[in-house]
PQR file with spaces between the fields and no chain letter, atoms N, CA, C, O and H, PARSE charges and radii, in Angstrom:
ATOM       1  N    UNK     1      -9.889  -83.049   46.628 -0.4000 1.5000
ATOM       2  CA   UNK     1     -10.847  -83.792   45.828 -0.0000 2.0000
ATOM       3  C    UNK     1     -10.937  -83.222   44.415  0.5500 1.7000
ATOM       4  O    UNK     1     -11.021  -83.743   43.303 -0.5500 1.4000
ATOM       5  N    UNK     2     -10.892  -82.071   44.820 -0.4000 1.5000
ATOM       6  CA   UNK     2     -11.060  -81.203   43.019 -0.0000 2.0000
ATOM       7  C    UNK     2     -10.084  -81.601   41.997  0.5500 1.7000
ATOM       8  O    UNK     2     -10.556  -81.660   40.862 -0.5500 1.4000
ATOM       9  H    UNK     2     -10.823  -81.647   45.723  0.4000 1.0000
ATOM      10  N    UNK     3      -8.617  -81.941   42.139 -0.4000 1.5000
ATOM      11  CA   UNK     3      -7.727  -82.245   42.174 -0.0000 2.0000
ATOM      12  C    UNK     3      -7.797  -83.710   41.000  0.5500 1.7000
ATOM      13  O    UNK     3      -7.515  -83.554   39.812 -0.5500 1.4000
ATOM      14  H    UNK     3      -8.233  -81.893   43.061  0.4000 1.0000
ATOM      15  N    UNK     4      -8.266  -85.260   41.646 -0.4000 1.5000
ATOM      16  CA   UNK     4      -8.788  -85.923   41.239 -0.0000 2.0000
ATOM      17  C    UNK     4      -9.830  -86.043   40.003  0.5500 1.7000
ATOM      18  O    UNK     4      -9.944  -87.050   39.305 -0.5500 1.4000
ATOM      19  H    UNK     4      -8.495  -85.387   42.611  0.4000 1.0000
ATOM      20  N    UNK     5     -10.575  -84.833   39.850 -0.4000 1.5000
ATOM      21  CA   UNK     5     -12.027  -84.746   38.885 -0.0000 2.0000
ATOM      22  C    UNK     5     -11.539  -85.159   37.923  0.5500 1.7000
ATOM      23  O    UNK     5     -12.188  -86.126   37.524 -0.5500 1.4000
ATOM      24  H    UNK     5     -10.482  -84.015   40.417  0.4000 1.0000
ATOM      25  N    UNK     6     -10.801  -84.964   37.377 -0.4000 1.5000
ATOM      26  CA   UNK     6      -9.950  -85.024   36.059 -0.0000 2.0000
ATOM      27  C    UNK     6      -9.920  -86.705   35.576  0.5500 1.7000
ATOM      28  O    UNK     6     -10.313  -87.371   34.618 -0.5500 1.4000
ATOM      29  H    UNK     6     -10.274  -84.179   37.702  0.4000 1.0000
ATOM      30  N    UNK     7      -9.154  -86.943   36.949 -0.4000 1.5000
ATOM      31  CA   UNK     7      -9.134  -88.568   36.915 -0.0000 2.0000
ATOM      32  C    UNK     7     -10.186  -89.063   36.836  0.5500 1.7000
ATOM      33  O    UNK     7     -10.410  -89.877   35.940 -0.5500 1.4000
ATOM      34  H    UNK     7      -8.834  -86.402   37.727  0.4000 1.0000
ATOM      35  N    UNK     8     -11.056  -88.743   37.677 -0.4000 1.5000
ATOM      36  CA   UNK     8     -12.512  -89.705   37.957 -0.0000 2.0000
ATOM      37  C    UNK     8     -13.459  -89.371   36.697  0.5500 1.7000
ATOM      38  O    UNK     8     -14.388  -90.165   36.549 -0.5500 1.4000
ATOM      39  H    UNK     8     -10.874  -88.082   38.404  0.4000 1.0000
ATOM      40  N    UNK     9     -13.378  -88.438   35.870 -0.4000 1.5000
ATOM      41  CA   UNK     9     -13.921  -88.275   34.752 -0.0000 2.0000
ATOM      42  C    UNK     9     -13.520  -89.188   33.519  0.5500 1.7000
ATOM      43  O    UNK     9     -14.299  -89.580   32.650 -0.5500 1.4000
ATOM      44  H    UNK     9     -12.623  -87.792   35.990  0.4000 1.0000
ATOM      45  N    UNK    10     -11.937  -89.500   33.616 -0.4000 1.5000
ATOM      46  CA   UNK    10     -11.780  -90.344   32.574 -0.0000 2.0000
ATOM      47  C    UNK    10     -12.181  -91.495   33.105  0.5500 1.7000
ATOM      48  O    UNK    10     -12.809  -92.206   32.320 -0.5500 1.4000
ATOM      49  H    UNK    10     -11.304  -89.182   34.323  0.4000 1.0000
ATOM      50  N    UNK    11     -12.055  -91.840   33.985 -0.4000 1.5000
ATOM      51  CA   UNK    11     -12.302  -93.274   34.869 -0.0000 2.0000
ATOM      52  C    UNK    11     -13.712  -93.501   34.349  0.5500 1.7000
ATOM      53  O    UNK    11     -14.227  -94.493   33.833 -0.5500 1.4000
ATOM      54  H    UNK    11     -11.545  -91.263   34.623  0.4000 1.0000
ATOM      55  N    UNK    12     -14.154  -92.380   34.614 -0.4000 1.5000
ATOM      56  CA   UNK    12     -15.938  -93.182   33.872 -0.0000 2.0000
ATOM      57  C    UNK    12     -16.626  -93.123   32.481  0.5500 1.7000
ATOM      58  O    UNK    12     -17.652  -93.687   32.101 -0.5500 1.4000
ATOM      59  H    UNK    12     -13.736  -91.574   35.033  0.4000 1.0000
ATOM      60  N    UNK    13     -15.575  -92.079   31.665 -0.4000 1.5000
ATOM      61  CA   UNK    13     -15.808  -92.024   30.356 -0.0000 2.0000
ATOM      62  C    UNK    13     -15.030  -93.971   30.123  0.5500 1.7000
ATOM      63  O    UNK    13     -15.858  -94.844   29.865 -0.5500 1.4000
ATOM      64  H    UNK    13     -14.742  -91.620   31.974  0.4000 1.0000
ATOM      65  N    UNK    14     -13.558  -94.378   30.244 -0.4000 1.5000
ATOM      66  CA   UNK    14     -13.667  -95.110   30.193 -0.0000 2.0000
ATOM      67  C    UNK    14     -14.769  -96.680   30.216  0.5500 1.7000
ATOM      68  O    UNK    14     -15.036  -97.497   29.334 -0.5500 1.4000
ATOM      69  H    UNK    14     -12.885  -93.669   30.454  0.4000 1.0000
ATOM      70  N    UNK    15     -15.101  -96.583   31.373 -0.4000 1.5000
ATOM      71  CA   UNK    15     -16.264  -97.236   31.953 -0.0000 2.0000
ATOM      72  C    UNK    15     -17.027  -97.453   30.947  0.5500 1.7000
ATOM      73  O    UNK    15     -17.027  -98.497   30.295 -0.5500 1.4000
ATOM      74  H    UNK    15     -14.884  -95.919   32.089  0.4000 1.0000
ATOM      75  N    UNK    16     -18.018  -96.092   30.666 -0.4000 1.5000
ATOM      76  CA   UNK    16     -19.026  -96.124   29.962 -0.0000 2.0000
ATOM      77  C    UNK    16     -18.884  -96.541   28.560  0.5500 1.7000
ATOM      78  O    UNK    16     -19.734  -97.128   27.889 -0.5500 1.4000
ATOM      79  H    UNK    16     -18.019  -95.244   31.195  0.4000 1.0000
ATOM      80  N    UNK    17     -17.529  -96.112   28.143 -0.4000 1.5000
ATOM      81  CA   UNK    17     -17.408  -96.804   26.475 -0.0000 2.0000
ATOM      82  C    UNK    17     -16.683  -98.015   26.588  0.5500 1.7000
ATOM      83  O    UNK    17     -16.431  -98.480   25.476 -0.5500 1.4000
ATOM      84  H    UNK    17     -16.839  -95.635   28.688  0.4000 1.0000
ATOM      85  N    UNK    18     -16.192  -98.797   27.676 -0.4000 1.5000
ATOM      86  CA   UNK    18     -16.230 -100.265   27.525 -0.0000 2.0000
ATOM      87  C    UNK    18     -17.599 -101.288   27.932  0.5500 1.7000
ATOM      88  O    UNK    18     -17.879 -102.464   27.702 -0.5500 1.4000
ATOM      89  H    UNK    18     -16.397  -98.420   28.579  0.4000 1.0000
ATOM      90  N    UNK    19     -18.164 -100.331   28.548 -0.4000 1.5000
ATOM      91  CA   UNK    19     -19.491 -100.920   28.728 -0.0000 2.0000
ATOM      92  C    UNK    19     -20.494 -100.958   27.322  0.5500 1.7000
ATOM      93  O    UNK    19     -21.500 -101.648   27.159 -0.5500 1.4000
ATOM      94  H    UNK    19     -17.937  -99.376   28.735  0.4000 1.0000
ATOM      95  N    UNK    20     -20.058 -100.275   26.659 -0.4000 1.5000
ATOM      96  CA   UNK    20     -20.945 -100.073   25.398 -0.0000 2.0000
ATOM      97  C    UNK    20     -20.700 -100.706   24.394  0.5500 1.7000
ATOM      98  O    UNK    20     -21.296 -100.599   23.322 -0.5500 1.4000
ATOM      99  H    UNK    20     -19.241  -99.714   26.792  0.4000 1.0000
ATOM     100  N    UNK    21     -19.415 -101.735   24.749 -0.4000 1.5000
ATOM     101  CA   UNK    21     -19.309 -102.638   23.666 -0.0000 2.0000
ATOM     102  C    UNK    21     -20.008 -104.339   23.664  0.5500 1.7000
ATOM     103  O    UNK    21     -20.151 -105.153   22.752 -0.5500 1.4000
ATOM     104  H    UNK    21     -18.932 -101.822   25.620  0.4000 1.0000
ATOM     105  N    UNK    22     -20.397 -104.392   25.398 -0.4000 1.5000
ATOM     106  CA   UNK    22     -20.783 -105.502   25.923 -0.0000 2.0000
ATOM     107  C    UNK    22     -21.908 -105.286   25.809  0.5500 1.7000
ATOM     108  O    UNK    22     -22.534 -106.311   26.077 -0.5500 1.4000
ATOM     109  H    UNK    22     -20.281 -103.730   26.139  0.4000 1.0000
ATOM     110  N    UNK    23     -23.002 -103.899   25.358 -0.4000 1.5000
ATOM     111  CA   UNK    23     -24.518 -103.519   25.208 -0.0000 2.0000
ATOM     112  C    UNK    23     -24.490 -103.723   23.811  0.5500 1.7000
ATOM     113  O    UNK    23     -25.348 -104.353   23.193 -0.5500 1.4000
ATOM     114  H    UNK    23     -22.494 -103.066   25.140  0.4000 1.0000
ATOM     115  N    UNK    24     -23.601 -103.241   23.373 -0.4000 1.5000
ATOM     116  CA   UNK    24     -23.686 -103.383   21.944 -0.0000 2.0000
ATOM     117  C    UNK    24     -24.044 -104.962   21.176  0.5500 1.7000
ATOM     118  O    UNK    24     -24.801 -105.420   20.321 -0.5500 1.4000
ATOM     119  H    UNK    24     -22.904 -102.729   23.875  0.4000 1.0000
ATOM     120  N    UNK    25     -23.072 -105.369   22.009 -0.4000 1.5000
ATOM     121  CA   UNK    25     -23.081 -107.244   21.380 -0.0000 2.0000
ATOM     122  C    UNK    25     -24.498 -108.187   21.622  0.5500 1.7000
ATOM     123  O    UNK    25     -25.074 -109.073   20.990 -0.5500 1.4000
ATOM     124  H    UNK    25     -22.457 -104.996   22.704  0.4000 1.0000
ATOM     125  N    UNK    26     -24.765 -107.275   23.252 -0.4000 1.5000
ATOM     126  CA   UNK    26     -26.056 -107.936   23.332 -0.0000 2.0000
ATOM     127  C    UNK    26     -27.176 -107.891   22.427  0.5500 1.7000
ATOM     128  O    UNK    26     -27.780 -108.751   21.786 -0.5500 1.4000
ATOM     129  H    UNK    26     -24.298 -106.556   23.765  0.4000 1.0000
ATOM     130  N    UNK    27     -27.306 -106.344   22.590 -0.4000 1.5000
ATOM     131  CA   UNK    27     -28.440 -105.754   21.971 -0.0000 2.0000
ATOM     132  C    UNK    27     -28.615 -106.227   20.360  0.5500 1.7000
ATOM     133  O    UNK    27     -29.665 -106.404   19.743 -0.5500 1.4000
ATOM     134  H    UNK    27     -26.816 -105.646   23.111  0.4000 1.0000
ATOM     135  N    UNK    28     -27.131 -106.379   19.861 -0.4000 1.5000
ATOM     136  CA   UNK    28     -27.592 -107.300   18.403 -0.0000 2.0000
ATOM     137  C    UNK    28     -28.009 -108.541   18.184  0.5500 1.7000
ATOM     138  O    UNK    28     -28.277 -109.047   17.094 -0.5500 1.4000
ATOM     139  H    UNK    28     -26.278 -106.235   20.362  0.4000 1.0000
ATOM     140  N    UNK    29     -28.046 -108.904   18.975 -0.4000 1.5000
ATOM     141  CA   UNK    29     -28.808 -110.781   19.207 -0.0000 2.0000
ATOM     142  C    UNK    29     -30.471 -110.328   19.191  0.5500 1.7000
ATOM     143  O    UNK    29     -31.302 -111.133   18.772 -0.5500 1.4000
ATOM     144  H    UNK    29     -27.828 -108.493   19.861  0.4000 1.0000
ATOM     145  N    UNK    30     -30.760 -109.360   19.543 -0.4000 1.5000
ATOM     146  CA   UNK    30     -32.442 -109.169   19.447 -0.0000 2.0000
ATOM     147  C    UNK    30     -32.602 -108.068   18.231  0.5500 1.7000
ATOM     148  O    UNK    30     -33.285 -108.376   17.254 -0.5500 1.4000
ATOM     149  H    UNK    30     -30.085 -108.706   19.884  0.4000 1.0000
ATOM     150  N    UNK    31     -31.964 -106.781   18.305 -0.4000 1.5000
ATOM     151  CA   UNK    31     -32.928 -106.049   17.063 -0.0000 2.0000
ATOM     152  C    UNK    31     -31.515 -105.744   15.943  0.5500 1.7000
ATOM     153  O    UNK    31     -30.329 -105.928   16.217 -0.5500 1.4000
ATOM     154  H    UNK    31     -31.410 -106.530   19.099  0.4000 1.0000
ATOM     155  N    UNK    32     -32.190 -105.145   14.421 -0.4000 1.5000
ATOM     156  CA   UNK    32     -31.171 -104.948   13.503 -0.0000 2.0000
ATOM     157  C    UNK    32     -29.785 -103.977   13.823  0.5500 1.7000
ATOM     158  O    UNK    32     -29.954 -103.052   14.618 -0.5500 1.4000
ATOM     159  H    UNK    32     -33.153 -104.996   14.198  0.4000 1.0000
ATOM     160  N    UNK    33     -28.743 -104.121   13.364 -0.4000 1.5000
ATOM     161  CA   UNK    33     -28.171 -103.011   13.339 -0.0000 2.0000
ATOM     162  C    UNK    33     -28.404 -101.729   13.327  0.5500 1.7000
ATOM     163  O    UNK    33     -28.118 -101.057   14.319 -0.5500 1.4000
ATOM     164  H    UNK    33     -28.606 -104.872   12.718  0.4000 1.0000
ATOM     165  N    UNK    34     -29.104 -101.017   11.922 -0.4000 1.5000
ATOM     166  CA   UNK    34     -29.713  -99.921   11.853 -0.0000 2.0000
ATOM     167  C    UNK    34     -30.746  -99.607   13.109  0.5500 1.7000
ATOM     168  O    UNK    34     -30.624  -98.632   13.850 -0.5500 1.4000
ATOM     169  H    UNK    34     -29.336 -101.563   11.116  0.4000 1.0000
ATOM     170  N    UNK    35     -31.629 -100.458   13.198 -0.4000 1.5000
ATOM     171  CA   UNK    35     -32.476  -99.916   14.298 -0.0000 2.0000
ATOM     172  C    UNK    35     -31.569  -99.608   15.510  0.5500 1.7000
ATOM     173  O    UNK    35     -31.756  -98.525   16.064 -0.5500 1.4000
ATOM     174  H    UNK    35     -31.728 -101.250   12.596  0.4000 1.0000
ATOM     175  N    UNK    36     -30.629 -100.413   15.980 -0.4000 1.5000
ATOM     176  CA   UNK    36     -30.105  -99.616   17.124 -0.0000 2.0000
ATOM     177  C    UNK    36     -29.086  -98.727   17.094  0.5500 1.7000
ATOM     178  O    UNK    36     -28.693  -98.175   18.121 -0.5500 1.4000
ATOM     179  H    UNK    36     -30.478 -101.293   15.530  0.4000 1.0000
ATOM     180  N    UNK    37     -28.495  -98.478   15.755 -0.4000 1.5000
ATOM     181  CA   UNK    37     -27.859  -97.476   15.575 -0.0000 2.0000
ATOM     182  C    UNK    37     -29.352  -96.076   15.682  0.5500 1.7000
ATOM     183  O    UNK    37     -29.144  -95.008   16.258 -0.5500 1.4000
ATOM     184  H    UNK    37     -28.814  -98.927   14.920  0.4000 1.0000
ATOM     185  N    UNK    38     -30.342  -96.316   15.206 -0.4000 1.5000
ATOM     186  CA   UNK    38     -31.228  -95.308   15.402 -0.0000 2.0000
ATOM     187  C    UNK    38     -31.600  -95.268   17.124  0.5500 1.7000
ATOM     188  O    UNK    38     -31.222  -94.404   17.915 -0.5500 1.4000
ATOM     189  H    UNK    38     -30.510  -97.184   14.738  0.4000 1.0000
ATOM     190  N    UNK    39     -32.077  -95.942   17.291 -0.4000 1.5000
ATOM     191  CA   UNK    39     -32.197  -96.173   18.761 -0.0000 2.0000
ATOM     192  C    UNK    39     -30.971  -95.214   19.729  0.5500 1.7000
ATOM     193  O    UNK    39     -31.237  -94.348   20.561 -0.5500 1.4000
ATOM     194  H    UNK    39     -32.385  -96.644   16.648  0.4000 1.0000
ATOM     195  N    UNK    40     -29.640  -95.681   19.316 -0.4000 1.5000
ATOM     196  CA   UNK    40     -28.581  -94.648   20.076 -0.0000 2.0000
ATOM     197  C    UNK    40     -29.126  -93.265   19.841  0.5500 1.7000
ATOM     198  O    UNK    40     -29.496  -92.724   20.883 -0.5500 1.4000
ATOM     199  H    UNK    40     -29.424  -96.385   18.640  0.4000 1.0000
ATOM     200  N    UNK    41     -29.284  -92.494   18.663 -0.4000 1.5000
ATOM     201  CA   UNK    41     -29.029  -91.550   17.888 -0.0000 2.0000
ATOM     202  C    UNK    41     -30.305  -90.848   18.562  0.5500 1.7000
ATOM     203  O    UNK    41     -30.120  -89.729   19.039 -0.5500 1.4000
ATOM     204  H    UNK    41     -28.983  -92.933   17.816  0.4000 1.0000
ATOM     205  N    UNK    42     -31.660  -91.450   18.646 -0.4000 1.5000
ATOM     206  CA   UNK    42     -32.990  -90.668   19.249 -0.0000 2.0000
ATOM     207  C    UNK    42     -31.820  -90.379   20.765  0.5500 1.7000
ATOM     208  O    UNK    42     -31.361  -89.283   21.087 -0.5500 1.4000
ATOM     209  H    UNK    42     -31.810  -92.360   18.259  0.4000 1.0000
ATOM     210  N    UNK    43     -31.621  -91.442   21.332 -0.4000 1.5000
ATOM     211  CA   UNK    43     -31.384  -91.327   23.099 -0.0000 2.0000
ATOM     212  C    UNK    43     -30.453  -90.253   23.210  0.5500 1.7000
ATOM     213  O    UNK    43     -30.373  -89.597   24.249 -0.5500 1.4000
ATOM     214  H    UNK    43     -31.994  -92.333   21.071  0.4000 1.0000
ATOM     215  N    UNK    44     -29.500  -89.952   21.865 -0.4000 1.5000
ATOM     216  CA   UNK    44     -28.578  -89.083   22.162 -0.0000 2.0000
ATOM     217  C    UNK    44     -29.035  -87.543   22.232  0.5500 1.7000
ATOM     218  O    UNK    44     -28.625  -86.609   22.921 -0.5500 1.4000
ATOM     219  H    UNK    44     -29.565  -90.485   21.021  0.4000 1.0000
ATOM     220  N    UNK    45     -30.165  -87.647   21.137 -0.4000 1.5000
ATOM     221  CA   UNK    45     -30.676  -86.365   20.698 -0.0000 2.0000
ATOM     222  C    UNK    45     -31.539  -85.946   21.696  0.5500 1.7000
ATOM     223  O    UNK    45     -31.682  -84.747   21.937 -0.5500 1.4000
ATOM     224  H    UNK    45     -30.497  -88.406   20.577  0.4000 1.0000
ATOM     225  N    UNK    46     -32.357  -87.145   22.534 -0.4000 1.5000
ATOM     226  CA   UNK    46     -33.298  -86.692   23.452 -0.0000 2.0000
ATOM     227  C    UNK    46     -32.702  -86.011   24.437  0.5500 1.7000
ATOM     228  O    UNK    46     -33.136  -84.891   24.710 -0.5500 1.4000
ATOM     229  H    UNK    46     -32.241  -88.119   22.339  0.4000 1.0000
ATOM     230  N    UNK    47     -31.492  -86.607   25.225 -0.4000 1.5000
ATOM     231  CA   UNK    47     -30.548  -86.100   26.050 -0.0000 2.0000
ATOM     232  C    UNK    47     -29.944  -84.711   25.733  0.5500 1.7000
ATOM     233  O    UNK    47     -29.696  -83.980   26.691 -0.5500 1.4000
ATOM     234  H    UNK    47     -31.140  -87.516   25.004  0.4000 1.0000
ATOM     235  N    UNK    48     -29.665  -84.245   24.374 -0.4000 1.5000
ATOM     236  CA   UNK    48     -28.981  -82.862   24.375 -0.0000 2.0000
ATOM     237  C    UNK    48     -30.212  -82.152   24.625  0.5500 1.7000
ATOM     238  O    UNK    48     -30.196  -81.257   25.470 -0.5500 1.4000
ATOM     239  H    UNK    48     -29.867  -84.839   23.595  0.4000 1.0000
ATOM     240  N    UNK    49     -31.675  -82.528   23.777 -0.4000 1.5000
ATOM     241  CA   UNK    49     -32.881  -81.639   24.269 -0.0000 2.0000
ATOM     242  C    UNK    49     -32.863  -81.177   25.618  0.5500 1.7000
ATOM     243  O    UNK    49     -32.800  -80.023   26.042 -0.5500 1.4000
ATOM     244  H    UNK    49     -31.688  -83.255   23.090  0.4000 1.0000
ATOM     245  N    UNK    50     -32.954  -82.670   26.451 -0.4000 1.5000
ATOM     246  CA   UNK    50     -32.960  -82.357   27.694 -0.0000 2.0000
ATOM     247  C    UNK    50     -32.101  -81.010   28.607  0.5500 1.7000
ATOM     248  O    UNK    50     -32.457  -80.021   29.247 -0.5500 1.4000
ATOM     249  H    UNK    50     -33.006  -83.608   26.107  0.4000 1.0000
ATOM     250  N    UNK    51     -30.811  -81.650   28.226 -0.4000 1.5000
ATOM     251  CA   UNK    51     -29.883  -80.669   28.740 -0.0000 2.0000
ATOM     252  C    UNK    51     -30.323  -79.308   28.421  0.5500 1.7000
ATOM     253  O    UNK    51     -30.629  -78.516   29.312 -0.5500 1.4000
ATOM     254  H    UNK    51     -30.522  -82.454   27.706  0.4000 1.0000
ATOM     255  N    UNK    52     -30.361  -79.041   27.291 -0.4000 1.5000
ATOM     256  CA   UNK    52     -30.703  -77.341   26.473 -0.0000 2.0000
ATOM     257  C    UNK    52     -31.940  -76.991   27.437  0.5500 1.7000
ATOM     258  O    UNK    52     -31.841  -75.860   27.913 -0.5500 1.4000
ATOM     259  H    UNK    52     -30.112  -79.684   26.567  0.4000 1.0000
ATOM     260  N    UNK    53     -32.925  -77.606   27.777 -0.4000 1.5000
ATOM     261  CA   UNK    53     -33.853  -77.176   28.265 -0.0000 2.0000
ATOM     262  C    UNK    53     -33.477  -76.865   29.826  0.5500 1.7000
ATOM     263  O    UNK    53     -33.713  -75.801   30.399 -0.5500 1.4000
ATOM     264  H    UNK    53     -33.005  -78.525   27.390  0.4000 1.0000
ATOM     265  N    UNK    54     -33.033  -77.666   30.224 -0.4000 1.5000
ATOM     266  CA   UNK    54     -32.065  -77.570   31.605 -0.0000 2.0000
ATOM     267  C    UNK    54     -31.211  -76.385   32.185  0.5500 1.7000
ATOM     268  O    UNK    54     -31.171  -75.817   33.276 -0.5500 1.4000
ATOM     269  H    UNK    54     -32.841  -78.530   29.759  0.4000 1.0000
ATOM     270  N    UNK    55     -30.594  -76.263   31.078 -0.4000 1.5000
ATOM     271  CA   UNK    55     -30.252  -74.481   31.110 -0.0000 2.0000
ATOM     272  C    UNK    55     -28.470  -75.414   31.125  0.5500 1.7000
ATOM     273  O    UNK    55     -27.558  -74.600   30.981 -0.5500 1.4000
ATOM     274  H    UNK    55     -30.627  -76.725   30.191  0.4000 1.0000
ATOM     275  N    UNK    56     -28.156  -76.368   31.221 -0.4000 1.5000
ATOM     276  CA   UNK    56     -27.229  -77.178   31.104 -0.0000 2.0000
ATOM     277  C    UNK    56     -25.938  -76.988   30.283  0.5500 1.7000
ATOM     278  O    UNK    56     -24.837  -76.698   30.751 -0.5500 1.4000
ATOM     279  H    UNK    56     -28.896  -77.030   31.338  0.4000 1.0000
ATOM     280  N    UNK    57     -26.199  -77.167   29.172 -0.4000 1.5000
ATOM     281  CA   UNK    57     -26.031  -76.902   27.469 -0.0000 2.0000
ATOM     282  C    UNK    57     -26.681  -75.775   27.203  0.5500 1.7000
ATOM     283  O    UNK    57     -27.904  -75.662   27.285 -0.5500 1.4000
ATOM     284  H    UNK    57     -27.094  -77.403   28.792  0.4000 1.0000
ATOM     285  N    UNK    58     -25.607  -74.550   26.748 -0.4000 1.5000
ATOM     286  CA   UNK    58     -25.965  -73.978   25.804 -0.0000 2.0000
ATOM     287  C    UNK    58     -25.543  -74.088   24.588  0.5500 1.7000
ATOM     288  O    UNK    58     -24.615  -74.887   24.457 -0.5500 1.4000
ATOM     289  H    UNK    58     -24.614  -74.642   26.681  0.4000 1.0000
ATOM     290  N    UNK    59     -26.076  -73.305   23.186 -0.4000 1.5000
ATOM     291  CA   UNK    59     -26.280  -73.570   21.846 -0.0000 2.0000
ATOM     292  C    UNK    59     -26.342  -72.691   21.302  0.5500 1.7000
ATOM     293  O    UNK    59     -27.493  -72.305   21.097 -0.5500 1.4000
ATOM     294  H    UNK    59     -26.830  -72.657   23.292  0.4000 1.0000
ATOM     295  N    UNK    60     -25.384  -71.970   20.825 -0.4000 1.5000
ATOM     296  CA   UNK    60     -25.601  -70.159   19.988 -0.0000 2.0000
ATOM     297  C    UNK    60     -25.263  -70.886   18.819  0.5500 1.7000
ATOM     298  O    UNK    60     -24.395  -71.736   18.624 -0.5500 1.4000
ATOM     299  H    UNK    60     -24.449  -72.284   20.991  0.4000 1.0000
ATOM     300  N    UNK    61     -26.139  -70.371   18.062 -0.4000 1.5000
ATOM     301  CA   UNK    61     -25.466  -70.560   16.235 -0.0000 2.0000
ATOM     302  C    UNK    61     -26.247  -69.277   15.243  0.5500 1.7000
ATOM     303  O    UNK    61     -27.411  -69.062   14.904 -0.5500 1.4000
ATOM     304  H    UNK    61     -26.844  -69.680   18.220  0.4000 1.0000
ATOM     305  N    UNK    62     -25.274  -68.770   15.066 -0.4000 1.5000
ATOM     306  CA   UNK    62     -25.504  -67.361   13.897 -0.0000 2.0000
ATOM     307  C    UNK    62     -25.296  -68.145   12.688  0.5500 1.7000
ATOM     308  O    UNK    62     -24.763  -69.233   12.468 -0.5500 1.4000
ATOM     309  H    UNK    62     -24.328  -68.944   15.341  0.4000 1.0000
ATOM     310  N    UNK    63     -26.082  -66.956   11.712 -0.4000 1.5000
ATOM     311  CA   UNK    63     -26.230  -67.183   10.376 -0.0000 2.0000
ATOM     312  C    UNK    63     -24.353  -67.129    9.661  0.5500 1.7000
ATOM     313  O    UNK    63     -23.933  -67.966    8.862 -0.5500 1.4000
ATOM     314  H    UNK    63     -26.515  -66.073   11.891  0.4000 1.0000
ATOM     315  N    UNK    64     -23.791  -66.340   10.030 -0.4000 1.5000
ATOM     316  CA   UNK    64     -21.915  -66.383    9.306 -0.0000 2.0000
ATOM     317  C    UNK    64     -21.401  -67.886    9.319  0.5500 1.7000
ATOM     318  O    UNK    64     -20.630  -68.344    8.477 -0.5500 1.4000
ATOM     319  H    UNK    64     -24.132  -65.660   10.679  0.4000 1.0000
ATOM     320  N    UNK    65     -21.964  -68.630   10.453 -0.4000 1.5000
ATOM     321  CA   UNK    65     -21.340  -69.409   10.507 -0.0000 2.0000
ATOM     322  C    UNK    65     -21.279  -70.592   10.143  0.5500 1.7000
ATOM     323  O    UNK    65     -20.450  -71.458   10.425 -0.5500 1.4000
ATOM     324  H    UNK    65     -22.591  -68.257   11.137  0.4000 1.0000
ATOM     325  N    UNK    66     -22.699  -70.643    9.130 -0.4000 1.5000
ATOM     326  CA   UNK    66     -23.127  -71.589    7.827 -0.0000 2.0000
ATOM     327  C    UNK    66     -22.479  -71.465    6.576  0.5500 1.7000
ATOM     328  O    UNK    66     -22.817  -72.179    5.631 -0.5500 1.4000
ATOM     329  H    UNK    66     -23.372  -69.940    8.900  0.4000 1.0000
């Protein structure tokens, strides 16, 4: 099974970004562009919060590396 992960990971990254073109089309028949480009951008940001807090995602960033 471990073997497969690889596959079944692209299998649903696929998925999910052809699905996002059929959300996409919808979702512009009701609100502006910008707003749901903002709309993605909160959901994305809320989600890395999430994760970080999760212990999920980690996030080191030193001062050198500005």
């Amino acid at each position: 099974m471990r073997k497969y992960l690889p596959y079944f990971a692209g299998l649903g990254y696929a998925t999910i970004f052809g699905f996002s073109f059929m959300f996409t089309r919808g979702a512009l028949e009701y609100i502006a562009p910008f707003h749901l480009l903002g709309l993605r951008f909160a959901a994305a940001v809320l989600t890395l919060i999430l994760l970080r807090l999760l212990g999920i995602v980690t996030i080191k960033v030193t001062w050198p590396q500005f």
